[in-house]
Residue frames as qw, qx, qy, qz and C-alpha x, y, z in Angstrom:
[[0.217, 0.946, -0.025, 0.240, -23.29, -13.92, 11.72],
 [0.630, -0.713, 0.298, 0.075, -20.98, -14.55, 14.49],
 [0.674, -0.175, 0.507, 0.508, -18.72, -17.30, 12.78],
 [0.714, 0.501, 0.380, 0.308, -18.88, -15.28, 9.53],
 [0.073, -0.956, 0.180, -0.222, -17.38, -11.99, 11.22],
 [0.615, -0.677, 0.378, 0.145, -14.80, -14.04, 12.54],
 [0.813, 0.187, 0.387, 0.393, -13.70, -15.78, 9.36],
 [0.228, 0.938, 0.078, 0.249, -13.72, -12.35, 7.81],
 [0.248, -0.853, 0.447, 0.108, -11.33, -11.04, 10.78],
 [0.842, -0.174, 0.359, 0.364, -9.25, -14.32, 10.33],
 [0.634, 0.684, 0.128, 0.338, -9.22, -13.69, 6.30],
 [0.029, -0.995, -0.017, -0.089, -8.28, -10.06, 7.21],
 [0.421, -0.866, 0.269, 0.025, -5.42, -10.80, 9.38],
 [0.824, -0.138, 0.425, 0.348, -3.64, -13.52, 7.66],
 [0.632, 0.689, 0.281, 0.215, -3.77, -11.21, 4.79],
 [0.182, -0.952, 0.035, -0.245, -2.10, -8.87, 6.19],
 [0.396, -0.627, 0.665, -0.082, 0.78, -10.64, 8.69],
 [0.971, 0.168, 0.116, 0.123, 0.77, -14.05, 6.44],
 [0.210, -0.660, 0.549, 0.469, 4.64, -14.21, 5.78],
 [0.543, 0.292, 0.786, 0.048, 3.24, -16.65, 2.83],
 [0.443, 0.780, 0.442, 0.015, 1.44, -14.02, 1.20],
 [0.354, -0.745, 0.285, 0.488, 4.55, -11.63, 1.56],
 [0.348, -0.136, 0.685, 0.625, 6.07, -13.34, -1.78],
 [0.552, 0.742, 0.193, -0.329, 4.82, -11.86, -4.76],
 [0.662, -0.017, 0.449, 0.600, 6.87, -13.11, -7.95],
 [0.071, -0.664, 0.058, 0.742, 8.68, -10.26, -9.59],
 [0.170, 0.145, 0.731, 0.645, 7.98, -11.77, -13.45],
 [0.184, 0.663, 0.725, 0.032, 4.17, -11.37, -13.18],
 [0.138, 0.607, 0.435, 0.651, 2.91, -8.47, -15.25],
 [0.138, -0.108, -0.558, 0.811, 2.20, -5.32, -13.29],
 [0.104, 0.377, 0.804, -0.448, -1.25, -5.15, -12.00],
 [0.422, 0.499, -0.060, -0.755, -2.37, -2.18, -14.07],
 [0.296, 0.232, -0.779, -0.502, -2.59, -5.04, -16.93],
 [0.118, -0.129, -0.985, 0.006, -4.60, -7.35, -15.05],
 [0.329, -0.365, -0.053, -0.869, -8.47, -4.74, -14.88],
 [0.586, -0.457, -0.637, -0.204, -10.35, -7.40, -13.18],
 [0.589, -0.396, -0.598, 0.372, -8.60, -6.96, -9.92],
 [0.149, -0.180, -0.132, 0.963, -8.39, -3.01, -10.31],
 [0.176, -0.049, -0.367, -0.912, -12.01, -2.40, -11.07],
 [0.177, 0.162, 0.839, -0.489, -15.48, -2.09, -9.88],
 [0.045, 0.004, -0.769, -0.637, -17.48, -3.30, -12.49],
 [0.121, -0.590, -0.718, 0.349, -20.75, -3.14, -10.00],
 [0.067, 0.934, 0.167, -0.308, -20.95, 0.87, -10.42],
 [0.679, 0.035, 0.235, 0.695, -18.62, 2.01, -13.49],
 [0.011, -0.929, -0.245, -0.276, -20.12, 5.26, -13.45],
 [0.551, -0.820, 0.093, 0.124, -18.27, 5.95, -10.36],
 [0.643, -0.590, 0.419, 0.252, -15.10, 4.51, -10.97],
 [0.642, 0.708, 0.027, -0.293, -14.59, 4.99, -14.90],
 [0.098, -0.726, 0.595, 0.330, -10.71, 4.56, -15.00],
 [0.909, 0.337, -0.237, 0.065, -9.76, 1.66, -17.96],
 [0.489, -0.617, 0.611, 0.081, -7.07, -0.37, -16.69],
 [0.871, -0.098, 0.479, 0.045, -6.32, -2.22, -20.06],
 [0.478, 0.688, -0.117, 0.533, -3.26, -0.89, -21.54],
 [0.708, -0.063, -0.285, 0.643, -0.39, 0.27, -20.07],
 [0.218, -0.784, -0.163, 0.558, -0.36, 3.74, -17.45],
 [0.393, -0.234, 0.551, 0.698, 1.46, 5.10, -20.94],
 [0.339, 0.240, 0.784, 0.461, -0.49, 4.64, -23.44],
 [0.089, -0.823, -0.448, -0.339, -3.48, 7.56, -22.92],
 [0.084, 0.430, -0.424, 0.793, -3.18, 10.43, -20.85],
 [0.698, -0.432, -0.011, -0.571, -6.33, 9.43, -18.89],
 [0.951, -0.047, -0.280, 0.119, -4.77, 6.05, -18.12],
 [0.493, 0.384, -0.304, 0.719, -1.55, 7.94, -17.29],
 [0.082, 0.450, -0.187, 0.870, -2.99, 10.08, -15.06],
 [0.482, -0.393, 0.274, -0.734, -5.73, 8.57, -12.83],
 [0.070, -0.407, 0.900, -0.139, -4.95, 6.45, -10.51],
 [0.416, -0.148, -0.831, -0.338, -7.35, 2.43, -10.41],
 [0.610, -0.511, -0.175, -0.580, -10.58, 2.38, -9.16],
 [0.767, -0.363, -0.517, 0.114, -9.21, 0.21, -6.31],
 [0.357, 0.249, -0.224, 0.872, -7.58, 3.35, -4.59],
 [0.413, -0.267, -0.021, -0.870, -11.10, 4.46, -4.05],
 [0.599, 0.080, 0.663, -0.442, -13.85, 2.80, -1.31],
 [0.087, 0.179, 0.926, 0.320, -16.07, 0.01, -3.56],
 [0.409, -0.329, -0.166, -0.835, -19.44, 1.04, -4.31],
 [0.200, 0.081, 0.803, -0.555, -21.85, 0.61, -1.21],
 [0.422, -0.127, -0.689, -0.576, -25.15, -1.14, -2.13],
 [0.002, 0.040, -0.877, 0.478, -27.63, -1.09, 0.72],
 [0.016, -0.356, -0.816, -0.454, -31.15, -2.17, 1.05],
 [0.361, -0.419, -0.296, -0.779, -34.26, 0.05, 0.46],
 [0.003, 0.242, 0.863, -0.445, -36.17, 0.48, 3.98],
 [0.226, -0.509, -0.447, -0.700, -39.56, 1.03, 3.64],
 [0.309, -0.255, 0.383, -0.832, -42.23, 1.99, 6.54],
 [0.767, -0.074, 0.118, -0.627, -44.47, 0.07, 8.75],
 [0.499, 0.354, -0.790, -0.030, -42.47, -3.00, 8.51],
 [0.894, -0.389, -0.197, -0.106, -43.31, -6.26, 10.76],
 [0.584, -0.647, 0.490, 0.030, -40.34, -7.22, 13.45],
 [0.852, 0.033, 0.477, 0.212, -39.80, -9.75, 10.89],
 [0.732, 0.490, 0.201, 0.428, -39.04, -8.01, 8.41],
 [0.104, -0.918, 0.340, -0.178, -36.67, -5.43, 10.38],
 [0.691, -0.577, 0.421, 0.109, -35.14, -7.95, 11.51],
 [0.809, 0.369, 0.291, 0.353, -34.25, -9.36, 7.63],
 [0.226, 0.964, -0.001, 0.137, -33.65, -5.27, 6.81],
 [0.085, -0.868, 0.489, -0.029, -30.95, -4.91, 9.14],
 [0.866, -0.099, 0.431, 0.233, -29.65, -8.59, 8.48],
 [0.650, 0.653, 0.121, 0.369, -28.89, -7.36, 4.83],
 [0.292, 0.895, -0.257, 0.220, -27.48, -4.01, 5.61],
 [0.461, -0.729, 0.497, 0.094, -25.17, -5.68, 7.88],
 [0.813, 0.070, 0.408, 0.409, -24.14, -8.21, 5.37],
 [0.405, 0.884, -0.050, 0.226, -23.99, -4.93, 2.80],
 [0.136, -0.880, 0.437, -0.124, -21.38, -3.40, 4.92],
 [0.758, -0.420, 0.480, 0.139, -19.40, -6.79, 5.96],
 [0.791, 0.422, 0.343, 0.279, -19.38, -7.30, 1.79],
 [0.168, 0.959, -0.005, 0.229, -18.33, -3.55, 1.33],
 [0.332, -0.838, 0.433, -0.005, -15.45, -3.56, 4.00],
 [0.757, -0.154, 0.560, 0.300, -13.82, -7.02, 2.48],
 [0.638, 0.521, 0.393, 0.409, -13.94, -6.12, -0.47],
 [0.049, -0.983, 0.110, -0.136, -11.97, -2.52, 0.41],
 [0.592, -0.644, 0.482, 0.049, -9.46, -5.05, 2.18],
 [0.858, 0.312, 0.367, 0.176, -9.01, -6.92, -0.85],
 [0.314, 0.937, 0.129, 0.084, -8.29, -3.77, -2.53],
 [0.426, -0.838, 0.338, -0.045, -5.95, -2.83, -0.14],
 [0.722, -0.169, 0.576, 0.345, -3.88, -6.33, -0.65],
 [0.701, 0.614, 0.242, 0.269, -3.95, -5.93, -4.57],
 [0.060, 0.987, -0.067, 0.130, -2.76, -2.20, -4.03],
 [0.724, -0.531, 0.439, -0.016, -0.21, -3.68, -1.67],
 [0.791, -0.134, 0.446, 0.397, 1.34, -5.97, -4.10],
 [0.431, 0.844, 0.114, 0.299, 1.42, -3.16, -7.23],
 [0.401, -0.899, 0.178, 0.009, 3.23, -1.22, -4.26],
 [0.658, -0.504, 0.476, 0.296, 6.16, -3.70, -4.27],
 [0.685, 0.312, 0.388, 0.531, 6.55, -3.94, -7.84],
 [0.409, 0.828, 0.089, 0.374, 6.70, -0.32, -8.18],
 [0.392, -0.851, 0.292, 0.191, 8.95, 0.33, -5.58],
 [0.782, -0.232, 0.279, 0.507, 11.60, -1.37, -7.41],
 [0.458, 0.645, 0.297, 0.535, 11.53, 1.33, -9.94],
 [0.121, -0.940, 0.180, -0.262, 12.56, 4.10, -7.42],
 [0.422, 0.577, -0.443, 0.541, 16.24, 4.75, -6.69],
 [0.687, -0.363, -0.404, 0.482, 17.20, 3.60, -3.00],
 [0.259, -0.374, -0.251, 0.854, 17.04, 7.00, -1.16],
 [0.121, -0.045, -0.147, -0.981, 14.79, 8.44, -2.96],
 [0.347, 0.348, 0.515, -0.702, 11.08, 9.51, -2.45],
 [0.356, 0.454, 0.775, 0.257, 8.02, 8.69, -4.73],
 [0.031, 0.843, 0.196, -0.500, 7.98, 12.55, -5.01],
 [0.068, -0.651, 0.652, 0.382, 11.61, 12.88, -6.45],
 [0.517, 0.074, 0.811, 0.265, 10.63, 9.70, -8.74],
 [0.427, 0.765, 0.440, -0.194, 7.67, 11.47, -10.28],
 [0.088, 0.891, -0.189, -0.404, 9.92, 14.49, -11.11],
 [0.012, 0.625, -0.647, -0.436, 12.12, 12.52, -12.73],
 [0.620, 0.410, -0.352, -0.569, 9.95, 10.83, -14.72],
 [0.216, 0.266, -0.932, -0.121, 10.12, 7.43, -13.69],
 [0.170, 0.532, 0.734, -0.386, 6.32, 6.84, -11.97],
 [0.016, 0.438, 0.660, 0.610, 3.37, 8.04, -13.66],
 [0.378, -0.271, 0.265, -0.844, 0.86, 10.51, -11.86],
 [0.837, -0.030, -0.271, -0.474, -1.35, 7.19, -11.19],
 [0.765, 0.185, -0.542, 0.296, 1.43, 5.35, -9.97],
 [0.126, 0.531, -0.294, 0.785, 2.37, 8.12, -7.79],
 [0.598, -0.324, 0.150, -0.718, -1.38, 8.05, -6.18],
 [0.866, 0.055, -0.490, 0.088, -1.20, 4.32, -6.35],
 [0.557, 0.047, -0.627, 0.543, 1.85, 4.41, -3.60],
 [0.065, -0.320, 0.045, -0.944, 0.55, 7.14, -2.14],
 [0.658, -0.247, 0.025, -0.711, -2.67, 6.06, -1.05],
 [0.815, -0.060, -0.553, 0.162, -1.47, 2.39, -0.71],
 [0.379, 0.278, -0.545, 0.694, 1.05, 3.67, 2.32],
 [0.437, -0.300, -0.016, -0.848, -1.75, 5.44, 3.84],
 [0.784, 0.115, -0.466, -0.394, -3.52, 2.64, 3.78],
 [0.762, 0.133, -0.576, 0.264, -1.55, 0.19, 4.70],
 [0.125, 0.213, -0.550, 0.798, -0.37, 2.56, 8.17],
 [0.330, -0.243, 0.366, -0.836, -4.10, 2.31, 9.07],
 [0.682, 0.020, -0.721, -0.118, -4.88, -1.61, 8.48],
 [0.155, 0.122, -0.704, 0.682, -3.39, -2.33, 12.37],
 [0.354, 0.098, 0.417, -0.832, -6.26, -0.09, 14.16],
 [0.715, 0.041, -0.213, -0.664, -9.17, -0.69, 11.76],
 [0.543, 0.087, -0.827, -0.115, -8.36, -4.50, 12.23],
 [0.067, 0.013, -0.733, 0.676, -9.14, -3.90, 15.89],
 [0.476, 0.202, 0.159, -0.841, -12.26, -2.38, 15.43],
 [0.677, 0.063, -0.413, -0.606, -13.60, -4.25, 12.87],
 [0.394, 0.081, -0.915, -0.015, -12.61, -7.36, 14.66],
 [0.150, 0.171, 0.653, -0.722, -14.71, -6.25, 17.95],
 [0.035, -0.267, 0.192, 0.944, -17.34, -4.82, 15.86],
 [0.426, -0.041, 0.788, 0.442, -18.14, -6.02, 12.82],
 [0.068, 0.654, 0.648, 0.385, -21.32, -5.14, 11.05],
 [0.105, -0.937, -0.327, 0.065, -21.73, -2.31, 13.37],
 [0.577, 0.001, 0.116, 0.808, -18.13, -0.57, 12.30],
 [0.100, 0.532, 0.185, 0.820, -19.75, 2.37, 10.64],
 [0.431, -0.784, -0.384, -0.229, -21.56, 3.36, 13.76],
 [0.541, -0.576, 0.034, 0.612, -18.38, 3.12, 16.33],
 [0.464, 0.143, 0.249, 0.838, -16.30, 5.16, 12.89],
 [0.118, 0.590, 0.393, 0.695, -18.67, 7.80, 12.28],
 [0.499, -0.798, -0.312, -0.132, -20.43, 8.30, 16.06],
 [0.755, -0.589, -0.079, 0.275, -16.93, 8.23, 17.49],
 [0.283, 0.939, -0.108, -0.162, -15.27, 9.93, 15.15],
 [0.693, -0.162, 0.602, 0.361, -12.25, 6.88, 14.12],
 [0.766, 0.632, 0.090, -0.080, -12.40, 7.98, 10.29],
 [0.033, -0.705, 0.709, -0.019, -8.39, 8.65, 10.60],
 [0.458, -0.361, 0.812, -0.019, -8.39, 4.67, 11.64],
 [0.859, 0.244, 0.421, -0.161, -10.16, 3.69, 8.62],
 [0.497, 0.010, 0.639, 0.587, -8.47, 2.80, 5.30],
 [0.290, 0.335, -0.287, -0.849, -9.35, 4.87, 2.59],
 [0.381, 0.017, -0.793, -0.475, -10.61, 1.66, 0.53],
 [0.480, -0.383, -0.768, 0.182, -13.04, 1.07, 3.57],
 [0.045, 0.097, 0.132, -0.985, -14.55, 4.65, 3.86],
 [0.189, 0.637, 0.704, -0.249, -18.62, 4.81, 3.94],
 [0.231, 0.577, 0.322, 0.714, -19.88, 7.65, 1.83],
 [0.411, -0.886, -0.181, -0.111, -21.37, 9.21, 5.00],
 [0.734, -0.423, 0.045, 0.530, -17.75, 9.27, 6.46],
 [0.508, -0.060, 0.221, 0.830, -16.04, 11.33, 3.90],
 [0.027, 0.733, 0.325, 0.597, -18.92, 13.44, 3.02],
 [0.601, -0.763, -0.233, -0.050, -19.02, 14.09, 6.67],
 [0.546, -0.430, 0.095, 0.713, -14.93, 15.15, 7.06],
 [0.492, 0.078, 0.242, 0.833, -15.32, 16.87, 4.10],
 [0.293, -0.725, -0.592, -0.195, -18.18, 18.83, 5.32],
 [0.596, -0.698, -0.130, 0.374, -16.60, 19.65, 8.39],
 [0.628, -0.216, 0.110, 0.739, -13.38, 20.60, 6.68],
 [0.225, 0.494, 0.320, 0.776, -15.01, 23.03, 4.21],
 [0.455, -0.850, -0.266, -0.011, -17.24, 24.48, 7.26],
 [0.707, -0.438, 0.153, 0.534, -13.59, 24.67, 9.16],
 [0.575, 0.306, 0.392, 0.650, -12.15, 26.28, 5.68],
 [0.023, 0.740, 0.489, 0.461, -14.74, 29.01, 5.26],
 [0.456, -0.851, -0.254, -0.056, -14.61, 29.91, 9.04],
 [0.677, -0.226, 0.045, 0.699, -10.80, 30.62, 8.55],
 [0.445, 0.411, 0.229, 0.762, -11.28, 32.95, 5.77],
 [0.333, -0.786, -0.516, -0.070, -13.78, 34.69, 8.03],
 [0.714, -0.461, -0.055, 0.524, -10.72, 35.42, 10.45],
 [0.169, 0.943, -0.261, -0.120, -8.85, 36.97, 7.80],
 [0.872, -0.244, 0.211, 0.368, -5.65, 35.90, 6.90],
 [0.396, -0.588, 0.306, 0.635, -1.87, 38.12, 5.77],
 [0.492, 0.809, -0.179, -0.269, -1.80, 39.43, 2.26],
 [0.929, 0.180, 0.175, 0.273, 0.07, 37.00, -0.15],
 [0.641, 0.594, -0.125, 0.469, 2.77, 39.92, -0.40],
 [0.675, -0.620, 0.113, -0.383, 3.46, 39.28, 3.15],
 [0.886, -0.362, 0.239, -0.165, 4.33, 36.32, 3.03],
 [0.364, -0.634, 0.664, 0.159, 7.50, 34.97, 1.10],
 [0.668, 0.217, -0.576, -0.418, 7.82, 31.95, -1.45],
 [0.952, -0.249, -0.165, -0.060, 7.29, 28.49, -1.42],
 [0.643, 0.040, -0.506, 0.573, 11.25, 27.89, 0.07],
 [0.110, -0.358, 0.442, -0.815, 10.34, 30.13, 2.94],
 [0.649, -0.379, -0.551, -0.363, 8.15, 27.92, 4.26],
 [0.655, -0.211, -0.477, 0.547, 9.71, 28.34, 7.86],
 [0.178, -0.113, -0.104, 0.972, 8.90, 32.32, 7.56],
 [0.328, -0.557, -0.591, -0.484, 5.41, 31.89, 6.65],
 [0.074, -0.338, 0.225, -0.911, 3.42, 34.58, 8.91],
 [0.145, -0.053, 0.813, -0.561, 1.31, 33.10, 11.68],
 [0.543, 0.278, 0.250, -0.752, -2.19, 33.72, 10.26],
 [0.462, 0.552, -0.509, -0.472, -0.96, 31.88, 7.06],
 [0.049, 0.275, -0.928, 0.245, 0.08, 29.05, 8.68],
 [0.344, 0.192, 0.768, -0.505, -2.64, 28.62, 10.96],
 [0.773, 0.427, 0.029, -0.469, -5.27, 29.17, 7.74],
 [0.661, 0.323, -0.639, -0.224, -3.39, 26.53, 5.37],
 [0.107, -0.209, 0.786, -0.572, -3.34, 24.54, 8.16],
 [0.542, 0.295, 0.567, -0.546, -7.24, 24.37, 8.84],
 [0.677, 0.479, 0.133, -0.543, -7.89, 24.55, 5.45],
 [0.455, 0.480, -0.742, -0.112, -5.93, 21.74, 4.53],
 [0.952, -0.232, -0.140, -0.139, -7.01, 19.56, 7.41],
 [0.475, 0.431, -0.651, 0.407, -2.99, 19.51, 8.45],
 [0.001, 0.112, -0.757, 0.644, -3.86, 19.63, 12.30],
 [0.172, -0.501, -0.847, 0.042, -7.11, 18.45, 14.30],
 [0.170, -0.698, -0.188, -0.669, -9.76, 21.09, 14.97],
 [0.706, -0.424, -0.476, 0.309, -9.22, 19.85, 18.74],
 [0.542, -0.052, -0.220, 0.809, -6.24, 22.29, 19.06],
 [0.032, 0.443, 0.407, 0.798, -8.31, 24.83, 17.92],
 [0.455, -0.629, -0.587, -0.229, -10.95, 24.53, 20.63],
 [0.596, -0.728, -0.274, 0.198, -8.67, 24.31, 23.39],
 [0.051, 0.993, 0.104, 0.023, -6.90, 26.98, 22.15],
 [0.085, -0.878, 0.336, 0.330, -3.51, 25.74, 21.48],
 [0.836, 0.544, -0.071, -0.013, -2.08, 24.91, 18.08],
 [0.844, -0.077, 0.348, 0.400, 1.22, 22.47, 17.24],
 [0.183, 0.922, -0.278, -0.198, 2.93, 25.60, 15.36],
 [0.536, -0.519, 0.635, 0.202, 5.90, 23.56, 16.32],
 [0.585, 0.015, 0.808, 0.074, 4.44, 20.90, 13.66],
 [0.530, 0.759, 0.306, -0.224, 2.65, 22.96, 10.76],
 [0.031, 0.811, -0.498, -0.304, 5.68, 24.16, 9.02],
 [0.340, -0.070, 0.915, 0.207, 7.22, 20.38, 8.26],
 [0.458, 0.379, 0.764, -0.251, 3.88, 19.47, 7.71],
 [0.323, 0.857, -0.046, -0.400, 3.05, 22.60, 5.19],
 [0.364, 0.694, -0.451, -0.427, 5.82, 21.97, 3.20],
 [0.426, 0.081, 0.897, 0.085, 5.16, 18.32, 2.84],
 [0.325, 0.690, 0.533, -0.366, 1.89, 19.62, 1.29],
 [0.009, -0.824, 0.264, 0.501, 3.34, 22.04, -0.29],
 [0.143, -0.553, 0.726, 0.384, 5.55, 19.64, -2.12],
 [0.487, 0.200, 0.843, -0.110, 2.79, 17.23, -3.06],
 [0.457, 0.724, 0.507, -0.096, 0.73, 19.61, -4.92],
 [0.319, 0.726, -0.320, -0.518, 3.71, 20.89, -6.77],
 [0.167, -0.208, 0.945, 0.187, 4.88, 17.51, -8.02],
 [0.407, 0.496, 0.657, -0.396, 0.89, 17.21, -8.79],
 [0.288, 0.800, 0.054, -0.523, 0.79, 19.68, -10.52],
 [0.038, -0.562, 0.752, 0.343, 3.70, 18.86, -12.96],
 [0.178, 0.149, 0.950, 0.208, 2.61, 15.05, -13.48],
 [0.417, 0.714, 0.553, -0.106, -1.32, 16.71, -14.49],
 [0.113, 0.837, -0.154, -0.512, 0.84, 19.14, -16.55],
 [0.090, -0.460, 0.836, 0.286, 2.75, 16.59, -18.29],
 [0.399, 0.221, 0.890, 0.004, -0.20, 14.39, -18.71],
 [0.155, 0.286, 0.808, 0.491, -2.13, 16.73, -20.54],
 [0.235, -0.322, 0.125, -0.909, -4.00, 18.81, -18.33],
 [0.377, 0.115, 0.756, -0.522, -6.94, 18.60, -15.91],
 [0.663, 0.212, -0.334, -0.636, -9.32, 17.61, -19.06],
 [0.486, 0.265, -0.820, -0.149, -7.99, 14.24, -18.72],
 [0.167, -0.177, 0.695, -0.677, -8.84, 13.87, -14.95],
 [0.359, -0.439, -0.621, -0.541, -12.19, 12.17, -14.21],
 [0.310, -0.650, -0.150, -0.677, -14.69, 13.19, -11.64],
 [0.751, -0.626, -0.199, 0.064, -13.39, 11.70, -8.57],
 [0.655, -0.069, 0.080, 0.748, -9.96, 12.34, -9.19],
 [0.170, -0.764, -0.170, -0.599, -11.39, 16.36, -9.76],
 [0.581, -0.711, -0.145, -0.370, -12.40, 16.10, -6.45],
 [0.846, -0.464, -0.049, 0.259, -9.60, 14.96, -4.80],
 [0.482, 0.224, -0.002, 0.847, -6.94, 17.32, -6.48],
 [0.349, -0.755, -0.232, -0.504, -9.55, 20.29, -5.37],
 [0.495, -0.800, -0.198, -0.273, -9.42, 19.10, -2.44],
 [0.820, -0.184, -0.064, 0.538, -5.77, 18.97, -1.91],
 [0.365, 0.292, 0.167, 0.868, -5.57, 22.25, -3.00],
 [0.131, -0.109, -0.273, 0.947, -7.88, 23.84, -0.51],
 [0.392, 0.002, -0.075, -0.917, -11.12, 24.50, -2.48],
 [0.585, 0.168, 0.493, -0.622, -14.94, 23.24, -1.74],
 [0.003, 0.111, 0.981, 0.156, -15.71, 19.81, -3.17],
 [0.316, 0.359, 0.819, -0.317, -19.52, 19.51, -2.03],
 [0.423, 0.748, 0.446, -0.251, -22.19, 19.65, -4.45],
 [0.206, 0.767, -0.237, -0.560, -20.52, 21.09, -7.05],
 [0.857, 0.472, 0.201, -0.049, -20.46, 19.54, -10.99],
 [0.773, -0.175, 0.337, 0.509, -17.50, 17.58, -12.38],
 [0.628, 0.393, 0.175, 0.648, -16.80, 20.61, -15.30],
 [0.370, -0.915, 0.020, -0.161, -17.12, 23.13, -12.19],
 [0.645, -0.711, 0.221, 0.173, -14.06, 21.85, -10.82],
 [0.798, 0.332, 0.279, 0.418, -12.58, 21.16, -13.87],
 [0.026, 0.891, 0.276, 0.359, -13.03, 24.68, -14.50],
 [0.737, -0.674, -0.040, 0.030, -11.37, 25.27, -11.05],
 [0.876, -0.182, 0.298, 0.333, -8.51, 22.89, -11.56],
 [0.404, 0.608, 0.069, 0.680, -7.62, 24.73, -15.08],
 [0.046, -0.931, 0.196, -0.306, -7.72, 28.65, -13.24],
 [0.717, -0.647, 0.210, 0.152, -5.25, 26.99, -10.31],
 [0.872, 0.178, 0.367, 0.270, -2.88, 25.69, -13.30],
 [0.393, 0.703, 0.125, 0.580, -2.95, 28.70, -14.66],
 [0.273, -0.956, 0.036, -0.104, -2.24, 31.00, -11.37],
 [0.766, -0.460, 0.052, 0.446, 0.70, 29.00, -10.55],
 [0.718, 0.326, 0.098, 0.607, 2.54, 30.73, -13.13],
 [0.178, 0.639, -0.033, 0.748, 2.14, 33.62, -11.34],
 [0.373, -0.755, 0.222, -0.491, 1.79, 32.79, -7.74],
 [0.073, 0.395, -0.877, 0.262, 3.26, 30.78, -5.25],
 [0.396, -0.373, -0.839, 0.006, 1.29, 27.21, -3.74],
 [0.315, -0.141, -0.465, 0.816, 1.34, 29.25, -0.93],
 [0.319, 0.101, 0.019, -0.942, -0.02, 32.66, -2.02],
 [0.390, -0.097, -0.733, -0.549, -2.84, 30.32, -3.56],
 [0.446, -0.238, -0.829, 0.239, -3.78, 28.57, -0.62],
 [0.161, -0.381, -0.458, 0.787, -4.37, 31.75, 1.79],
 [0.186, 0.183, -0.199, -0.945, -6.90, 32.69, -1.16],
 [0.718, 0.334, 0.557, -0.252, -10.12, 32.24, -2.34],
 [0.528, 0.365, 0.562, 0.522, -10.27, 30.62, -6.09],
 [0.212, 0.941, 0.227, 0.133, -12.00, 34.08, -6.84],
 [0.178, -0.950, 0.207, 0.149, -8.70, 36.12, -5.88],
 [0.875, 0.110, 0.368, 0.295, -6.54, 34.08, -7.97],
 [0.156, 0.641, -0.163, -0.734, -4.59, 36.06, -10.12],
 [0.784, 0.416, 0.452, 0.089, -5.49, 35.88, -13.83],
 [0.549, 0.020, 0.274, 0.790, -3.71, 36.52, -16.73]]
């Protein structure tokens, strides 16, 4: 197990700092053409997106981004009770190969994502953002999430490489017990991990509204994002996951930092909005990609059925025309206005 956690790290790192692998020739077709390497053909339930045809051609295809954006599907084996030493000892052999198969194959991802990355950067204007690309129509809403979640990514490769190299098989324990899910890659998230942050965050979400927070004709539009009223702040804040609940505890919050931060946020989920407006609506979306606009927008993911949030996704679509990101955010879905 030893020398096969180390080849792994090797693999890992060369992939990563090889100046070899660095060259990717700009002729070759752009990844969204090639499904094998953007698709996890193990659980297609999960991860439904077709990748064979051009980001163009459908709105679904247009709009949600390849299953390799998302963790791989985790496949671990079935304990049962009463088991001999021997055969605990086989149990947790597997689940540690499960996970060692699960986290390369997230890193793989990661590279693929990685080289799509460079071929679509050439398609944004020097000085501009993959925000300001969307708007002007030169990235797809898929593309968008594509760079998006690649960058990400890619900024938390470093750390996880530590860990996993120390680690290995027992990663999810240090990530989850110690609470490292920041250091992991998205593509190399556990389902326990993210149900678990996103637990927390809705817990965290709920216990804002509790508080109370400034009437939405209080507060100012989205360019006033510097005049937003303390309470507002601090709730889109929590309920956006913008700062650590830490600050909270010990009772003093990065104000300094929420503002920027906010109207990063801010700017994401109007540029969101637009490219799922342009694509067709939120019909097209499929049921992870649901869940992750939801939850960029503030409202409770858990348990809840993919034409719930649809549902959701449509009233939000429809408030903007009549409120600000803002006013939205410092509401529940139920206080939306409607037409």
């Amino acid at each position: 197990m030893i020398s096969k956690r180390q080849n792994l790290a090797t693999c890992v790192f060369r992939s990563y700092y090889s100046p070899q692998l660095l060259r990717y020739p700009q002729h070759k077709p752009p990844l969204f053409l090639t499904p094998a390497l953007y698709s996890y053909s193990t659980h297609p339930s999960i991860h439904a997106t077709s990748l064979n045809a051009k980001p163009s051609c459908t709105p679904s295809i247009a709009l949600n981004p390849p299953a390799s954006t998302l963790p791989p599907p985790l496949s671990l084996p079935t304990s049962e009770s009463n088991l001999s030493r021997t055969e605990k000892l086989k149990f947790y052999y597997k689940t540690g190969r499960a996970y060692l198969t699960f986290y390369k194959t997230g890193i793989k991802a990661t590279y693929q994502n990685w080289k799509q990355l460079r071929t679509l950067r050439t398609r944004i204007p020097s000085g501009r953002s993959a925000e300001q690309a969307l708007r002007d129509r030169l990235l797809s809403r898929a593309e968008y999430h594509l760079i998006r979640r690649t960058r990400n990514d890619l900024s938390r490769i470093p750390i996880f490489f530590v860990v996993f190299a120390i680690c290995g098989e027992f990663t999810p324990l240090v990530v989850v017990f110690l609470g490292l899910s920041g250091a992991v890659p998205r593509t190399c998230q556990i389902p326990r991990q993210i149900d678990g942050a996103r637990e927390k965050l809705e817990a965290r979400r709920r216990e804002s509204f509790r508080q109370g927070t400034v009437s939405g004709k209080e507060q100012g539009r989205v360019e006033d994002v510097q005049t937003i009223p303390r309470p507002i702040m601090l709730h889109v804040g929590r309920s956006l996951g913008l700062y650590s609940s830490l600050w909270d505890r010990i009772g003093v919050v990065p104000t300094m930092l929420l503002p920027r931060r906010i109207e990063k946020a801010i700017d994401r989920i109007d540029v969101d909005d637009l490219a799922i407006e342009r694509g067709g609506g939120v019909k097209h979306l499929n049921h992870e990609e649901l869940k992750l606009a939801a939850l960029e927008r503030g409202v409770d993911i858990m348990r809840r059925p993919t034409e719930d949030l649809r549902t959701v996704l449509a009233r939000w679509m429809d408030a903007r025309k009549r409120a600000s990101i803002i006013d939205l955010l410092a509401r529940r879905p139920s206080e939306w206005p409607r037409a």
